[in-house]
C-alpha positions as CSV (number, residue, x, y, z in Angstrom):
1,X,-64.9,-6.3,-100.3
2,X,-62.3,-8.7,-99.7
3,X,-59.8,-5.4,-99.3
4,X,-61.8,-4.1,-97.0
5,X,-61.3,-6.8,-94.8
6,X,-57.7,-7.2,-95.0
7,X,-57.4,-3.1,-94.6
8,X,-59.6,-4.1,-91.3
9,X,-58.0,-6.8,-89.8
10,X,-54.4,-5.1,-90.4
11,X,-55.5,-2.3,-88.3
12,X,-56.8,-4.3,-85.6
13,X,-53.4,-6.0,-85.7
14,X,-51.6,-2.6,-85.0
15,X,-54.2,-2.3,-82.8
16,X,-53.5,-5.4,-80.8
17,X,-49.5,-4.4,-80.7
18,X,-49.8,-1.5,-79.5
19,X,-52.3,-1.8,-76.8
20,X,-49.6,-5.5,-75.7
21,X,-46.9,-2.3,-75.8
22,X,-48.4,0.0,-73.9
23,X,-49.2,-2.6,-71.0
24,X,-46.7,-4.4,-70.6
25,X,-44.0,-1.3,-70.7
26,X,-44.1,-0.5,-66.9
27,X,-44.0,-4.1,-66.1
28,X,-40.6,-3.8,-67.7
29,X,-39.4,-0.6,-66.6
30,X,-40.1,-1.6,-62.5
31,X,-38.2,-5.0,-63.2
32,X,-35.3,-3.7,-64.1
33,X,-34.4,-1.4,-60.5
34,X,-35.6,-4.5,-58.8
35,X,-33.5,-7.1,-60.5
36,X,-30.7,-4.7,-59.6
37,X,-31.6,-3.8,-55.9
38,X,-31.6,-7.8,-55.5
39,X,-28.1,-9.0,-57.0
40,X,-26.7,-6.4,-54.0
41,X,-28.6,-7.9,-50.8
42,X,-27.2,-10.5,-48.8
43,X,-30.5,-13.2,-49.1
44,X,-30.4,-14.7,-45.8
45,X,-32.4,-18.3,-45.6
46,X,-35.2,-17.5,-42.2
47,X,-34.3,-21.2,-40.9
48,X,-30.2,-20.0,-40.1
49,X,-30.3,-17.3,-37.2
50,X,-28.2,-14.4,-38.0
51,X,-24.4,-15.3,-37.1
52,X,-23.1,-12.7,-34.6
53,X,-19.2,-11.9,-34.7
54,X,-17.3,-13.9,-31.8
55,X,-16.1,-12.8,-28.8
56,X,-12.1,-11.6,-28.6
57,X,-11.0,-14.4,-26.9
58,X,-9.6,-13.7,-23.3
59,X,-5.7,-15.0,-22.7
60,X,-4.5,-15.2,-19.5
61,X,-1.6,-12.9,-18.3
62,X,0.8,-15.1,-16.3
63,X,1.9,-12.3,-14.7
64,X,-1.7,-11.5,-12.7
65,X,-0.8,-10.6,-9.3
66,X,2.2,-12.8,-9.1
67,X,5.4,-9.8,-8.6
68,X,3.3,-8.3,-5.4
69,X,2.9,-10.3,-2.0
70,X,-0.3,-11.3,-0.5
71,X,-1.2,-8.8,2.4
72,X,-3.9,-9.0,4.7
73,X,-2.9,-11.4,7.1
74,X,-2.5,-14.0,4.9
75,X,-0.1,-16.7,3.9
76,X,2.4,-15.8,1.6
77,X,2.3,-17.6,-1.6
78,X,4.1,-17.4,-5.3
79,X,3.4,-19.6,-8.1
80,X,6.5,-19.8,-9.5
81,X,9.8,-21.4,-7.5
82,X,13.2,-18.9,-8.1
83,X,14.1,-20.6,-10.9
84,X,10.6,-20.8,-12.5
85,X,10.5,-16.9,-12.2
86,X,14.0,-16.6,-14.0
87,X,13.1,-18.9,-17.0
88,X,10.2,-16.3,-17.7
89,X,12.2,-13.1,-17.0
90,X,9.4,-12.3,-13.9
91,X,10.5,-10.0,-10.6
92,X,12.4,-12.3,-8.1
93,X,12.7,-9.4,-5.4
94,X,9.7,-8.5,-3.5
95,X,7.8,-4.9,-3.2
96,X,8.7,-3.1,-0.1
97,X,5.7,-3.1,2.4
98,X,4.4,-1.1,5.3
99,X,5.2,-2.6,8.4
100,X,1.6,-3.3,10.5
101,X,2.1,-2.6,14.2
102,X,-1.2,-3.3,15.9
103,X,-2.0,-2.9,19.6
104,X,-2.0,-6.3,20.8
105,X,-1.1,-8.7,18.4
106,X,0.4,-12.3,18.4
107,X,1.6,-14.7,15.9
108,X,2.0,-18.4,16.7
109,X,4.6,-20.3,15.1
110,X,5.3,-23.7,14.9
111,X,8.9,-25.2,13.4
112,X,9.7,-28.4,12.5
113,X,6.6,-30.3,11.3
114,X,4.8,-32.0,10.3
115,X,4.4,-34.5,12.5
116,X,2.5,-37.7,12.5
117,X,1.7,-37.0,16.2
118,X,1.9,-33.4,17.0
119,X,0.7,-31.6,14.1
120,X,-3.3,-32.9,13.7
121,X,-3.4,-32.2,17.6
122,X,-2.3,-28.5,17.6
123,X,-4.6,-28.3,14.3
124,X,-7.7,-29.6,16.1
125,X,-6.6,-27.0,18.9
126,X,-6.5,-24.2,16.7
127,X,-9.5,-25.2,14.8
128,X,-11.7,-25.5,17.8
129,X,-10.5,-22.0,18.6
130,X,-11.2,-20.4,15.3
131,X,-7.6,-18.9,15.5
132,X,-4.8,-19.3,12.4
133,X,-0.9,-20.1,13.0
134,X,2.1,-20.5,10.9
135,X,4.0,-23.7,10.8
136,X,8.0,-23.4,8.9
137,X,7.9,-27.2,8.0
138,X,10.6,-28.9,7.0
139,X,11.2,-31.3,4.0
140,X,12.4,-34.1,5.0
141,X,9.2,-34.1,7.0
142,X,7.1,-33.0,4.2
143,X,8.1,-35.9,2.5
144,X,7.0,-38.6,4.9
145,X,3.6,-36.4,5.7
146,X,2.2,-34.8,2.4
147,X,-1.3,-35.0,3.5
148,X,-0.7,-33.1,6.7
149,X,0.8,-30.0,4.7
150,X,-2.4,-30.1,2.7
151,X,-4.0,-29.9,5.7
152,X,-2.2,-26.9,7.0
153,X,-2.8,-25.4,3.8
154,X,-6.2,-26.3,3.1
155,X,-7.5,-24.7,6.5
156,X,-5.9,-21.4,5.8
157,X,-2.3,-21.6,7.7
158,X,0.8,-20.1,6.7
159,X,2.9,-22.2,5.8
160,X,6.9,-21.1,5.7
161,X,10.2,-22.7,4.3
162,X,12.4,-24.4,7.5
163,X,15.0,-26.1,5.0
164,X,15.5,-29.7,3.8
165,X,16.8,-31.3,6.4
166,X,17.6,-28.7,9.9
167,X,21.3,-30.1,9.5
168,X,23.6,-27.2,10.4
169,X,26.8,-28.9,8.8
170,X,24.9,-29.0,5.2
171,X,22.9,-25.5,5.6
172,X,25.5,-23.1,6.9
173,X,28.5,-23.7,4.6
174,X,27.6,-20.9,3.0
175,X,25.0,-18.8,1.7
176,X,25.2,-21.4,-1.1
177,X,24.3,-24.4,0.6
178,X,21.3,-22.7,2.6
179,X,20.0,-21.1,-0.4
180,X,20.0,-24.6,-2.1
181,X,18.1,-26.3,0.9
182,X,15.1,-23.8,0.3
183,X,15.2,-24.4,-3.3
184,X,14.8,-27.9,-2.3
185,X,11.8,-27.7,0.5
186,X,10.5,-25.1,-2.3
187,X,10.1,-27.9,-4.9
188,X,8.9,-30.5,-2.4
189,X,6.3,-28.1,-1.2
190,X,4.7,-26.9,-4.8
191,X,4.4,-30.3,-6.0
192,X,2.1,-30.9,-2.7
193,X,0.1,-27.3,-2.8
194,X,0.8,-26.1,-6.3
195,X,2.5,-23.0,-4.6
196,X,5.5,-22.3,-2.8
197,X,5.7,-20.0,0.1
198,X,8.2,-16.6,0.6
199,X,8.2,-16.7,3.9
200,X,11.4,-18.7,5.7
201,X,12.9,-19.2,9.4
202,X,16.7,-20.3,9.7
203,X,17.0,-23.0,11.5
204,X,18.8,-21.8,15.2
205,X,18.0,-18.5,14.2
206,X,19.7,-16.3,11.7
207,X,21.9,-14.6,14.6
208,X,25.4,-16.5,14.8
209,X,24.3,-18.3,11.1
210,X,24.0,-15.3,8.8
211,X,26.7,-13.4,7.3
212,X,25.7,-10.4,5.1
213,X,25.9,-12.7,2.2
214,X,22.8,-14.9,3.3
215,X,20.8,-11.4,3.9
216,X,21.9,-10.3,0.2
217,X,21.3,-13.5,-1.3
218,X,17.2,-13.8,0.5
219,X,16.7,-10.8,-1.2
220,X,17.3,-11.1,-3.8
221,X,15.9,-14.6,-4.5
222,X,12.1,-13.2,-2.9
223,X,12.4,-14.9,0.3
224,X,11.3,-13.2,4.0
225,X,13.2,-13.9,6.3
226,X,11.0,-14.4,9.8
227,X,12.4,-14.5,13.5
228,X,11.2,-14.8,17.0
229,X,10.7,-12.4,19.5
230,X,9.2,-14.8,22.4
231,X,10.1,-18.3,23.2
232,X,8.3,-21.0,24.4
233,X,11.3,-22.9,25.4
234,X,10.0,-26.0,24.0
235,X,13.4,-26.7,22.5
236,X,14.6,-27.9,25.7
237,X,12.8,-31.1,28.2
238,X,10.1,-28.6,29.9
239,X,7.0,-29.8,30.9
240,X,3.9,-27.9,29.8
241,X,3.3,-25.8,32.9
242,X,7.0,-24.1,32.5
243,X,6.3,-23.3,28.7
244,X,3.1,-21.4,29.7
245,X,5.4,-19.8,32.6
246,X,8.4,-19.1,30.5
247,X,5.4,-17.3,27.7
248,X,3.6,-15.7,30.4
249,X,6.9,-13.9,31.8
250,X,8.3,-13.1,28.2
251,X,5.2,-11.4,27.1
252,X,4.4,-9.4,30.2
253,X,8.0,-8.4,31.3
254,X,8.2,-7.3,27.3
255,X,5.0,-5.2,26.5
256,X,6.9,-3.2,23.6
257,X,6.5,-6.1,21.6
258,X,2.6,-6.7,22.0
259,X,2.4,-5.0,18.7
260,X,4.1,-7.7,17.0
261,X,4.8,-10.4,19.7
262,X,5.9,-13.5,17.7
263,X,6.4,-16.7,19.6
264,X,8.3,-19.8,18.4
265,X,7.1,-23.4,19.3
266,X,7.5,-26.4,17.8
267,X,5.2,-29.0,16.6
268,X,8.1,-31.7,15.5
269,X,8.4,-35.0,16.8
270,X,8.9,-34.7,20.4
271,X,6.7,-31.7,21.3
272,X,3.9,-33.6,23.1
273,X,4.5,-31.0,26.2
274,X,4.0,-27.7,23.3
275,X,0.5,-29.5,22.8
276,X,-0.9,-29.6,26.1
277,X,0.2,-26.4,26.8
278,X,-1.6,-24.7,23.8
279,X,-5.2,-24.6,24.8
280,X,-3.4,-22.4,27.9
281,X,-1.1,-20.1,25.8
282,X,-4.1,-19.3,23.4
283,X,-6.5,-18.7,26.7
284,X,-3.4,-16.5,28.2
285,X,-3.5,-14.5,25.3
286,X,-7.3,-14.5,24.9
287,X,-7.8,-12.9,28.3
288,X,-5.1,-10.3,27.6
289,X,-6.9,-9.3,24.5
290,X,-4.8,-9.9,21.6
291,X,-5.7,-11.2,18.3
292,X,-4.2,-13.9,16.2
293,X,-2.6,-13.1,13.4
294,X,-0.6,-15.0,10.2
295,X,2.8,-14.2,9.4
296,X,2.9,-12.1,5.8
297,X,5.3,-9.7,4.3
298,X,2.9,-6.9,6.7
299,X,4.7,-8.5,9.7
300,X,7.5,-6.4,11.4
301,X,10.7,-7.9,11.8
302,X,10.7,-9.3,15.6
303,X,13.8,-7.1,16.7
């Protein structure tokens, strides 16, 4: 009896094993692939967002726009001063530009400023008349008035290089000495506007002043020279009423140049008459139906 019962409970043992084999053998096989699929995923925690790759970043090119002029009738601006533009190996001569010759079309120019006096009048003037100029300052006066240069610049003038300091002994010694004078009123005028312009006047005029040298030299260096082709005469003692005459006779005796008429006054100390003639010369040239325009490298030489 007693071997009966051991022969029994040995086969319900193998029993027992076998039945423990057969259930828990596809528990075991479907671990495995999954224990494997899992030690190669990334596990990425739900509470951290998914971190994106970042943007290249963007670098400035100082070069952007700074070898071609600013056309359009607008100011002509740079940057860089001459010798900012050779430390970083940039362009120092300008692009060659089409010449604009419109039908009627007048630039006014004012040399000499700024000026305590003059200057904020023929602004208002010009301001109240929705019409831009171009004022060739110089530095010496620059100096004493940096607010009225930010002014002029501010309310979308051109602004052009007149020299330091107008003195003909110290400018025309040679092409030297007046190249050095622009330097000068270059530096003066970027550390008031951040820029400095390309556009210049000679003082007197380049005819008598200029050898080939200075031509060679402005050329070179990205400066445009800029002339006259009308006077106002305001250089001399006249009164108001001759200035509009002497303007009035210029520009109707000369209509070849009403496609590029350019006419010099002057807004230094001393000019009171050039102020009270303005509102006159700008209603002269109203009626005649010409439009205002800024000096820029688009502007035709005067002769």
């Amino acid at each position: 009896m007693t071997k009966k019962n051991n022969f029994f409970k040995s086969i319900c043992m193998i029993c027992a094993i076998c039945f423990i084999a057969l259930v828990s053998a596809p528990l075991i096989t479907l671990a495995i692939p999954a224990t494997q699929t899992l030690s190669t995923l990334q596990i990425i925690p739900t509470s951290q967002p998914l971190e994106k790759e970042p943007p290249p970043m963007e670098t400035a090119n100082p070069n952007t726009n700074l070898t071609e002029p600013t056309t359009n009738n607008k100011p002509e601006y740079d940057q860089f001063t001459f010798s900012e533009r050779q430390e970083r190996n940039l362009p120092t001569i300008l692009p060659v530009t089409e010449p604009y010759y419109g039908d009627k079309v007048i630039y006014l120019t004012f040399d000499d400023g700024p000026d305590l006096e003059n200057t904020p009048l023929i602004l208002d003037i010009l301001k109240e008349n929705n019409i831009k100029a171009t004022f060739f300052v110089l530095g010496t006066e620059v100096k004493k008035y940096p607010d009225l240069l930010k002014r002029v610049y501010d309310e979308g003038h051109a602004i052009g290089n007149h020299s330091y300091n107008h003195i003909y002994r110290d400018l025309y010694q040679s092409e030297h000495t007046y190249i050095e004078q622009l330097h000068h009123n270059d530096d003066i005028i970027k550390s008031i506007i951040n820029v400095r312009p390309h556009i210049s006047r000679a003082p007197g005029g380049s005819a008598g002043n200029f050898t080939k040298a200075y031509w060679n030299i402005l050329k070179q260096q990205g400066y445009i020279e800029v002339g006259w082709n009308i006077s106002s005469g305001d250089a001399s003692h006249a009164k108001a009423e001759q200035l509009l005459n002497n303007i009035i006779q210029q520009t109707e005796k000369n209509t070849f140049l009403w496609s590029h008429a350019i006419l010099l006054m002057h807004d230094g100390k001393g000019h009171s008459e050039t102020v009270k003639a303005l509102p006159r010369i700008i209603k002269f040239y109203k009626e005649k139906g010409f439009t205002f325009q800024i000096i820029n490298s688009k502007t035709p030489s005067a002769w």
